[in-house]
MDAnalysis code that builds the backbone (N, CA, C; Angstrom):
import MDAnalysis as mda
import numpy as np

u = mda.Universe.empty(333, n_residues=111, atom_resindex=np.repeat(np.arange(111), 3), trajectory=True)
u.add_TopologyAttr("name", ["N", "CA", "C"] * 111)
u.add_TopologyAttr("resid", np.arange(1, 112))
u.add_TopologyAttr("resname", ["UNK", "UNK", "UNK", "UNK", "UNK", "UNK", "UNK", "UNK", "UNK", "UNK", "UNK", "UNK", "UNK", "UNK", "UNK", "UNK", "UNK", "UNK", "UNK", "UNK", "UNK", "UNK", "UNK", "UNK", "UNK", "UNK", "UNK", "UNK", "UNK", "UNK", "UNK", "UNK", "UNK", "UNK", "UNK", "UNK", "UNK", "UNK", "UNK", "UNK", "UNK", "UNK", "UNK", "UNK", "UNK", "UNK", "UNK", "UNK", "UNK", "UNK", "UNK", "UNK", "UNK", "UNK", "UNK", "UNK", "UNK", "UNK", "UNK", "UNK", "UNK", "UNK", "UNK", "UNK", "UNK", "UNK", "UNK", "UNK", "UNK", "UNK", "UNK", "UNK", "UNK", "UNK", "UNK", "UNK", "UNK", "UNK", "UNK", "UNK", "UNK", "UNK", "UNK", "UNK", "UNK", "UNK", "UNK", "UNK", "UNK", "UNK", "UNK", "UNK", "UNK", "UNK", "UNK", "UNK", "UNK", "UNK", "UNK", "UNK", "UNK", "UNK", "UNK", "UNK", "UNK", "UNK", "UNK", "UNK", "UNK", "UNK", "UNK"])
u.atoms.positions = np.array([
    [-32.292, 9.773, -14.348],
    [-33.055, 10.979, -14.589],
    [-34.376, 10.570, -15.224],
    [-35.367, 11.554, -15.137],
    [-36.978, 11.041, -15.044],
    [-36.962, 11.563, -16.404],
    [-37.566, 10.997, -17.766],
    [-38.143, 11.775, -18.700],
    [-38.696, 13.133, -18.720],
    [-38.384, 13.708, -19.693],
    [-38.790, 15.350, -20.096],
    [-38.731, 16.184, -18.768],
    [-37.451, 15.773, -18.064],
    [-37.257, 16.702, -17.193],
    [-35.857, 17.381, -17.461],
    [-35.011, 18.263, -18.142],
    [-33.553, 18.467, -18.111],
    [-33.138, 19.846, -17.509],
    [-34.067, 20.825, -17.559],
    [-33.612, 21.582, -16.683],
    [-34.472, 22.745, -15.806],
    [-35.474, 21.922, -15.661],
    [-36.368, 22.209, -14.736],
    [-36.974, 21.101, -14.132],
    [-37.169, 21.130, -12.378],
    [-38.116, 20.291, -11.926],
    [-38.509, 20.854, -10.782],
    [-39.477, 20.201, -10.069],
    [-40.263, 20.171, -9.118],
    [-40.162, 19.067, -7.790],
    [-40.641, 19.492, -7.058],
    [-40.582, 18.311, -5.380],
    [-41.689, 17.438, -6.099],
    [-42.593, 18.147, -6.888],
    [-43.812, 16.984, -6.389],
    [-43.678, 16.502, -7.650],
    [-43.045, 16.363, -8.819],
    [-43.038, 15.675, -9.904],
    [-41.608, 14.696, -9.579],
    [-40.312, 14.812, -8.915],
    [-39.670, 13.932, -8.235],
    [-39.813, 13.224, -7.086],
    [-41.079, 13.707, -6.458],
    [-41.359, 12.385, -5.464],
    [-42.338, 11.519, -6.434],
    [-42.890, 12.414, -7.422],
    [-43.677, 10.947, -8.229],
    [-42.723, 9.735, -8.677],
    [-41.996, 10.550, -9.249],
    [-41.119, 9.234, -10.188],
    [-40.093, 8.850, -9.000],
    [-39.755, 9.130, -7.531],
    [-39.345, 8.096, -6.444],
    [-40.241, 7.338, -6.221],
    [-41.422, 7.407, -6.406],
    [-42.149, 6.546, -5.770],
    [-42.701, 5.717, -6.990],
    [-42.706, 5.144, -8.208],
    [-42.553, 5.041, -9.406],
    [-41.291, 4.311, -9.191],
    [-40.382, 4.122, -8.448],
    [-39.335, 2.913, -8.254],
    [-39.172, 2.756, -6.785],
    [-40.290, 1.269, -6.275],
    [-40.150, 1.155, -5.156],
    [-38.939, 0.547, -4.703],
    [-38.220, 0.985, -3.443],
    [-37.301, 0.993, -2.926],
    [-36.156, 1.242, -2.839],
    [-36.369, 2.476, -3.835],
    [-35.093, 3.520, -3.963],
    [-35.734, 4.492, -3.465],
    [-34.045, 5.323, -2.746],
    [-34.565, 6.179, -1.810],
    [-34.139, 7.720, -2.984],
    [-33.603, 7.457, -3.496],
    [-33.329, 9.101, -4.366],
    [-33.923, 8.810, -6.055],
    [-33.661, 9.962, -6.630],
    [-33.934, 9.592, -8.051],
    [-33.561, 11.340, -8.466],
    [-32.529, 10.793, -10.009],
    [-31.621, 12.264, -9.880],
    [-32.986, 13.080, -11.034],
    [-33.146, 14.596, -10.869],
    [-33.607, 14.958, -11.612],
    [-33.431, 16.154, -12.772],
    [-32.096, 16.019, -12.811],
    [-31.470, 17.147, -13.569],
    [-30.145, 17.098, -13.439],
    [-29.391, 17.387, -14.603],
    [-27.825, 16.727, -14.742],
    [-27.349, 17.505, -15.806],
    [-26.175, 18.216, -15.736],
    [-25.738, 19.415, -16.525],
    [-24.292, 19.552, -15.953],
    [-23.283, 19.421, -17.154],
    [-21.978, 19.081, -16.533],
    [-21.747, 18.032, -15.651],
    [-21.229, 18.892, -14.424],
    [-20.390, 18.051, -13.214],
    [-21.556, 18.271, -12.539],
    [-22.706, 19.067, -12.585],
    [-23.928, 18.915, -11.416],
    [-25.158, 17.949, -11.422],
    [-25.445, 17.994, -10.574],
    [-26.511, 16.307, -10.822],
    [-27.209, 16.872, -9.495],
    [-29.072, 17.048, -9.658],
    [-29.627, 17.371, -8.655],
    [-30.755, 16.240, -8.430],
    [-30.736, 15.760, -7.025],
    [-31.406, 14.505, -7.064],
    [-32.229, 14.585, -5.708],
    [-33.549, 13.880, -5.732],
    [-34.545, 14.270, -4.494],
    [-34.288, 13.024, -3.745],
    [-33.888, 13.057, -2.284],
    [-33.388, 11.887, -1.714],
    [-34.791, 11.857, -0.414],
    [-35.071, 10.534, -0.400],
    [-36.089, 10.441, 1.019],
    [-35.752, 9.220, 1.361],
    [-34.657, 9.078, 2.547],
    [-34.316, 7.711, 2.897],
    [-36.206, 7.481, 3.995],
    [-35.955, 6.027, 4.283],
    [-36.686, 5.294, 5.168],
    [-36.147, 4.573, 5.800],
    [-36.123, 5.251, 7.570],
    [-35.627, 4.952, 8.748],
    [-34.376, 4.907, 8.848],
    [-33.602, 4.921, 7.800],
    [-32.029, 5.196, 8.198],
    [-31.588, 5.592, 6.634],
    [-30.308, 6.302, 6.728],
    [-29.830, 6.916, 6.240],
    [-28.090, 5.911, 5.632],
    [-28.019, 5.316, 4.988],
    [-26.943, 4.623, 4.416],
    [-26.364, 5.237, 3.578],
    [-26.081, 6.511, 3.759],
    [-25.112, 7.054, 2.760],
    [-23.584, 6.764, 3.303],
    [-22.540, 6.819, 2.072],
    [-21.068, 6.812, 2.675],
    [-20.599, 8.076, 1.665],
    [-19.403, 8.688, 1.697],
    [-19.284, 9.700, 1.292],
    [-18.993, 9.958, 0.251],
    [-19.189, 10.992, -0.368],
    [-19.273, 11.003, -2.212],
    [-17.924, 11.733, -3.008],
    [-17.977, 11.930, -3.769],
    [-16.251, 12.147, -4.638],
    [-16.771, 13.770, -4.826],
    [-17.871, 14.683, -5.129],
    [-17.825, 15.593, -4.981],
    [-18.302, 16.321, -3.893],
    [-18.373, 17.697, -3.838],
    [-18.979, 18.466, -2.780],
    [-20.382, 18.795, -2.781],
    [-20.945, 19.258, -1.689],
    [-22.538, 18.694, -2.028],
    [-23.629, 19.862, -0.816],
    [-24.589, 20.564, -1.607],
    [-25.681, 20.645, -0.524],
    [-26.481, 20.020, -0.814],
    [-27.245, 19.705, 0.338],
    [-28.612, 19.553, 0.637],
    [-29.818, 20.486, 1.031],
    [-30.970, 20.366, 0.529],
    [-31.608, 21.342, 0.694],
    [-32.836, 21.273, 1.644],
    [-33.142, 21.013, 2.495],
    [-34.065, 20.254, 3.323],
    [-35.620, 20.797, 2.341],
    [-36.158, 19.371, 2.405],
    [-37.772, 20.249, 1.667],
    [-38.572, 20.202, 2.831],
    [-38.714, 18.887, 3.334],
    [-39.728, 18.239, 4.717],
    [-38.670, 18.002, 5.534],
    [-39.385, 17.889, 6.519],
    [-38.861, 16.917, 8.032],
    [-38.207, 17.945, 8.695],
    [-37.584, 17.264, 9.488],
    [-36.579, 17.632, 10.943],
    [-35.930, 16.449, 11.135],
    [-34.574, 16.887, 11.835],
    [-34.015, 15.449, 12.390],
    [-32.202, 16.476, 12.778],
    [-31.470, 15.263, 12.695],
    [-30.155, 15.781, 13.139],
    [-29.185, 14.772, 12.154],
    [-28.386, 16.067, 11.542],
    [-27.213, 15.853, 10.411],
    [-25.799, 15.639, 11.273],
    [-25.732, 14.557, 10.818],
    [-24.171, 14.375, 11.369],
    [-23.041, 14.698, 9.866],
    [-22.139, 15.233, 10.192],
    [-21.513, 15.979, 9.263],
    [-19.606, 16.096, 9.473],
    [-18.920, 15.170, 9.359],
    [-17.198, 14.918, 10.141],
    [-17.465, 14.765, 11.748],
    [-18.404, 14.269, 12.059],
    [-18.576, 14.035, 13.567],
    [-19.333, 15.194, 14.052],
    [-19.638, 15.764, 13.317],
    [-20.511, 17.319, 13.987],
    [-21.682, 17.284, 13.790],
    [-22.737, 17.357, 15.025],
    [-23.580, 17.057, 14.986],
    [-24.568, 18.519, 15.283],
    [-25.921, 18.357, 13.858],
    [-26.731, 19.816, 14.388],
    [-27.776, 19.450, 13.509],
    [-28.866, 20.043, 14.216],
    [-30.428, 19.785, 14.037],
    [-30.577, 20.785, 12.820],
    [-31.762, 20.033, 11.669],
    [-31.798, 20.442, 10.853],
    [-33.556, 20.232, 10.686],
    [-34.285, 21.083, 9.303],
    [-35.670, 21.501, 9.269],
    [-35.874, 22.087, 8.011],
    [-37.290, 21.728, 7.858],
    [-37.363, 22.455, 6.583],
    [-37.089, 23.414, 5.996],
    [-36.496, 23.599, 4.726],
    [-36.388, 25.463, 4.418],
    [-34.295, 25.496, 4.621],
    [-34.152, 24.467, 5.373],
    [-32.277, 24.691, 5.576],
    [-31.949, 24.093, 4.619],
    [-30.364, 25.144, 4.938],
    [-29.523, 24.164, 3.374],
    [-28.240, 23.549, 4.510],
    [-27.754, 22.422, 4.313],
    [-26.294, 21.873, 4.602],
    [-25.318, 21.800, 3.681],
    [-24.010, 22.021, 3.787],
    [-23.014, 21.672, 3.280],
    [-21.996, 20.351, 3.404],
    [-21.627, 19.752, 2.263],
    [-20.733, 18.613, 2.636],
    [-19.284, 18.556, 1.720],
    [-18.650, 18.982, 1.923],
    [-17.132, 18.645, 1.886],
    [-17.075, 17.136, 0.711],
    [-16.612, 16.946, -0.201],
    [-16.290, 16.290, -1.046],
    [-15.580, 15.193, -0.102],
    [-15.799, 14.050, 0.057],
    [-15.152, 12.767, 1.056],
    [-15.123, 13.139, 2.088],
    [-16.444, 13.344, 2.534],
    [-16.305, 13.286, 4.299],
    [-17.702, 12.600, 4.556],
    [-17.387, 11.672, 6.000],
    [-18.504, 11.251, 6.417],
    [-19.570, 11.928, 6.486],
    [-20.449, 11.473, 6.482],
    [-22.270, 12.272, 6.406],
    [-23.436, 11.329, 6.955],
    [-24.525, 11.687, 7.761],
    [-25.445, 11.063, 7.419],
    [-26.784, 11.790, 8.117],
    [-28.091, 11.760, 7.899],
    [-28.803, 12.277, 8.563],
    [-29.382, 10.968, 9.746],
    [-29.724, 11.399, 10.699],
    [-30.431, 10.223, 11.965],
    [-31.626, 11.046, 12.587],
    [-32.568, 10.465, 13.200],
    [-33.167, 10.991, 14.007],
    [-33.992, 11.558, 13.145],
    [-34.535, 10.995, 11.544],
    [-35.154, 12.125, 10.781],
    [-36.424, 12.189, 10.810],
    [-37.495, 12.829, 10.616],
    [-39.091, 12.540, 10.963],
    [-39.318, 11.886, 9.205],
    [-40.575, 10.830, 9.544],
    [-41.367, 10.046, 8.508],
    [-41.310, 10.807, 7.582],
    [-41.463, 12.251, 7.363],
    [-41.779, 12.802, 5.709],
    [-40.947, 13.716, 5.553],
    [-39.938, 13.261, 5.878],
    [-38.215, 13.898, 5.693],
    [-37.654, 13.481, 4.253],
    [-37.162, 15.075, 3.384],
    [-37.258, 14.591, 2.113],
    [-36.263, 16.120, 1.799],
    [-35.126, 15.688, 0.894],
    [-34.340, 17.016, 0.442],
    [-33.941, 16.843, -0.905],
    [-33.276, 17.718, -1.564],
    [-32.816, 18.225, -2.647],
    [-31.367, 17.871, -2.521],
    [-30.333, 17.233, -3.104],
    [-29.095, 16.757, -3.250],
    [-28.607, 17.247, -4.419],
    [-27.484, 18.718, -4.022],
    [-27.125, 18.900, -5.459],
    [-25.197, 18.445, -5.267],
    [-24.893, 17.958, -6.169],
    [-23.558, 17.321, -6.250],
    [-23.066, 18.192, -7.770],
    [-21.799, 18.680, -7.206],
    [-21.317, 19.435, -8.188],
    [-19.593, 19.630, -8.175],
    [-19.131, 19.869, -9.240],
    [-17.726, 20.242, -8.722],
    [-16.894, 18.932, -9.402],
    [-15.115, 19.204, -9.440],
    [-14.760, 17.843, -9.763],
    [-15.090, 16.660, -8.889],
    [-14.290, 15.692, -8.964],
    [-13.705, 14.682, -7.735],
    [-12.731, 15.260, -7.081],
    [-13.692, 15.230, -5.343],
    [-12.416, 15.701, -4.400],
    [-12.595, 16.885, -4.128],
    [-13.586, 17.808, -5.029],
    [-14.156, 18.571, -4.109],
    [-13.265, 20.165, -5.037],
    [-13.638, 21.077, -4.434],
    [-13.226, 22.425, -5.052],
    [-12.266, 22.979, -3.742],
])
């Protein structure tokens, strides 16, 4: 988490401090309980594996296509996705200034 940020932030004050650690693709910016909200902008691929809680995403930029338990559907700015606590995920196909909101919440394993 970025200094003097705890429960408010912004896109453009968390892409500063992503870019403020080169070659990480997320950086969390707010964390309260079991929730943890973090701005993720992979480059050219997407290496996520699946996480212990349940999770949206919030698209800020881009377009591309979310694969989601094998289900595949085009996604764009302004959408939200859902992910199931331990299930495969990943985005592909995403455009250069493809960039979302990751909120993770809930126990382990999902609600």
């Amino acid at each position: 988490m970025y200094p003097g940020i705890e429960m408010k932030s912004s896109v453009i004050k968390a892409l500063q401090h992503l870019s403020d650690k080169p070659g990480n693709s997320f950086v969390k910016a707010i964390q309260h309980g079991s929730m943890s909200v973090e701005i993720y902008m992979p480059a050219n691929l997407d290496p996520q594996t699946p996480h212990l809680q349940d999770e949206l995403y919030m698209i800020i930029n881009g377009s591309g296509e979310f694969i989601n338990d094998d289900i595949r559907t085009s996604f764009q700015q302004g959408d939200v996705l859902f992910v199931k606590a331990g299930v495969e995920h990943r985005f592909e196909n995403f455009t250069d200034d493809f960039a979302t909101w990751a909120v993770f919440y809930g126990p382990d394993g999902g609600e």
